[in-house]
BALUMKE-362188 format. One line per 3 residues: number of its first residue (from 1); their letters; for each residue x, y, z of C-alpha. Coordinates in pm, 1 decimal, decimal comma. Layout:
<pts>
NUM) a) X/Y/Z ~ ...
</pts>
This chain:
<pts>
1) xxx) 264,9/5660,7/3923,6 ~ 494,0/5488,0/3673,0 ~ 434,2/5204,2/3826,2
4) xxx) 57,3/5172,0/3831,2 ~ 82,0/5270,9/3429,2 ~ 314,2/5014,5/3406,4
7) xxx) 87,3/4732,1/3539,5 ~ -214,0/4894,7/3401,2 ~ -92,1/4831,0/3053,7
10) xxx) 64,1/4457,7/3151,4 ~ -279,9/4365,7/3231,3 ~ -423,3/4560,1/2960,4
13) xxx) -186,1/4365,8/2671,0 ~ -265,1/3980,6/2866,8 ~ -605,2/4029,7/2843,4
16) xxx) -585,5/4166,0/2461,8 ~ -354,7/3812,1/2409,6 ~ -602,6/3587,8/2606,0
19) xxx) -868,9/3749,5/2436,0 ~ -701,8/3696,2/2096,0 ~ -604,3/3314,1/2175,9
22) xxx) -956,6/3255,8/2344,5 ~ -1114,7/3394,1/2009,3 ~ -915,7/3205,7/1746,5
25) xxx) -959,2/2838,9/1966,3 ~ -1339,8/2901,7/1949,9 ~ -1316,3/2976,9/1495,9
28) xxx) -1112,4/2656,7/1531,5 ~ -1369,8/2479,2/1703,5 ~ -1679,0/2608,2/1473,2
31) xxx) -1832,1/2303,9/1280,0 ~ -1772,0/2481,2/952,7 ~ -1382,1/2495,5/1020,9
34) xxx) -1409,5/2120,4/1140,5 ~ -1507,4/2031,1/819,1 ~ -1288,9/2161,5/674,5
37) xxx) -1038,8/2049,9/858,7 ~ -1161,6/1707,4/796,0 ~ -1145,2/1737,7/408,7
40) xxx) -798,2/1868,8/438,4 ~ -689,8/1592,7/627,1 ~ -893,6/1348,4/387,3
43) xxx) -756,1/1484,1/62,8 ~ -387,7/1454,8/226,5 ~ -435,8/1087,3/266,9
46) xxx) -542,1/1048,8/-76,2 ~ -243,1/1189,6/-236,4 ~ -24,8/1016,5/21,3
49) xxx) -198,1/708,5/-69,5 ~ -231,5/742,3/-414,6 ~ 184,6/827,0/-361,3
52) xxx) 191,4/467,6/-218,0 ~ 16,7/345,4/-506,3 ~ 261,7/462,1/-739,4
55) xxx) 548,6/321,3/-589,3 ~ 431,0/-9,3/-564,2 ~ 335,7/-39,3/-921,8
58) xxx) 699,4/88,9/-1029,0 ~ 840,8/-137,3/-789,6 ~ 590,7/-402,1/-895,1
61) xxx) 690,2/-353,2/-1280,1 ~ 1030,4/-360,6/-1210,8 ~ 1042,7/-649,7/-979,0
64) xxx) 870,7/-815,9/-1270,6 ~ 1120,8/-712,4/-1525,1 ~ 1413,4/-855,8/-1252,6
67) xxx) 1216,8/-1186,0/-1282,5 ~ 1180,8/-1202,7/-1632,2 ~ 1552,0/-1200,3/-1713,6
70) xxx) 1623,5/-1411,4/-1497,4 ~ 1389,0/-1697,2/-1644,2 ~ 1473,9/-1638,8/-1985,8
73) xxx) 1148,0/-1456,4/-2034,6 ~ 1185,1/-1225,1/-2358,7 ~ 897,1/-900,3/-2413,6
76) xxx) 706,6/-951,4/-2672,7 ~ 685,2/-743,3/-2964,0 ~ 370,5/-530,1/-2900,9
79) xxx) 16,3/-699,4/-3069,0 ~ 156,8/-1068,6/-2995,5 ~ 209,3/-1317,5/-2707,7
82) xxx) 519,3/-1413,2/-2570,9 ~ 677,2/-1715,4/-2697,4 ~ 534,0/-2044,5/-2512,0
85) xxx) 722,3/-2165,1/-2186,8 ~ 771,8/-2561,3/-2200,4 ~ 722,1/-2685,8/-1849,6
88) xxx) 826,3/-3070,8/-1785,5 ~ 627,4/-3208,4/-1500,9 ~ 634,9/-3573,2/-1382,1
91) xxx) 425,7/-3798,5/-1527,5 ~ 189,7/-3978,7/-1296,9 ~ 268,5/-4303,3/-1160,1
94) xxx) 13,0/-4551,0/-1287,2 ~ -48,2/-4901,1/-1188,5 ~ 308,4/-5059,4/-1270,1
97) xxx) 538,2/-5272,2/-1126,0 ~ 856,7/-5044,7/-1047,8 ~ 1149,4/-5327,9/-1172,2
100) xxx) 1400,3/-5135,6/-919,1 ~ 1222,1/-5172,7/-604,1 ~ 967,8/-5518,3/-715,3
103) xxx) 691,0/-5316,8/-580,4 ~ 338,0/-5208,4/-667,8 ~ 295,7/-4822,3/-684,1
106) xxx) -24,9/-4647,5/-717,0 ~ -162,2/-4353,9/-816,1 ~ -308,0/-4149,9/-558,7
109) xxx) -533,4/-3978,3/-762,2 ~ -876,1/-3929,9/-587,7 ~ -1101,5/-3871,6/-899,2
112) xxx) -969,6/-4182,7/-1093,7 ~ -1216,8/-4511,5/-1095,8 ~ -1051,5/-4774,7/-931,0
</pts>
């Protein structure tokens, strides 16, 4: 007899649990809880990417800071520019005779009249 009570309620509790499980995978599966969800998972991204945003900009600003010491480049005092940078380029070859080389160079400038 103990025996039969025994199983009895074994069966009794599984089906209760399958029941149970059964019941909550279905409210899971509802289109109103998919939605949901969905906007959970959507406003997760949008902090974690918002996250990413932030660090880039720090790391962006003081990247930026890195490089401006080491040109020389001062801050300006807030309301005015920075002082101007003086870059030297090359000046452009025109038609000359080079007296090193007794050769004719040219300018390979495409927009020039020739």
């Amino acid at each position: 007899m103990f025996r039969r009570t025994f199983w009895f309620t074994a069966g009794a509790a599984a089906g209760v649990w399958a029941t149970t499980k059964v019941n909550r995978k279905i409210q899971q599966l509802t289109p109103e809880s998919l939605a949901a969800q969905a906007a959970n998972k959507a406003v997760e991204a949008g902090h974690r990417l918002k996250d990413f945003a932030l660090d880039v900009r720090h790391n962006m600003a003081q990247r930026e800071s890195e490089l401006g010491e080491a040109l020389g480049i001062g801050e300006a005092a807030p309301g005015q520019l920075p002082a101007a940078q003086r870059v030297i380029a090359p000046d452009h070859v025109k038609h000359s005779k080079n007296p090193t080389f007794g050769y004719t160079s040219y300018s390979y400038n495409r927009n020039e009249d020739h």
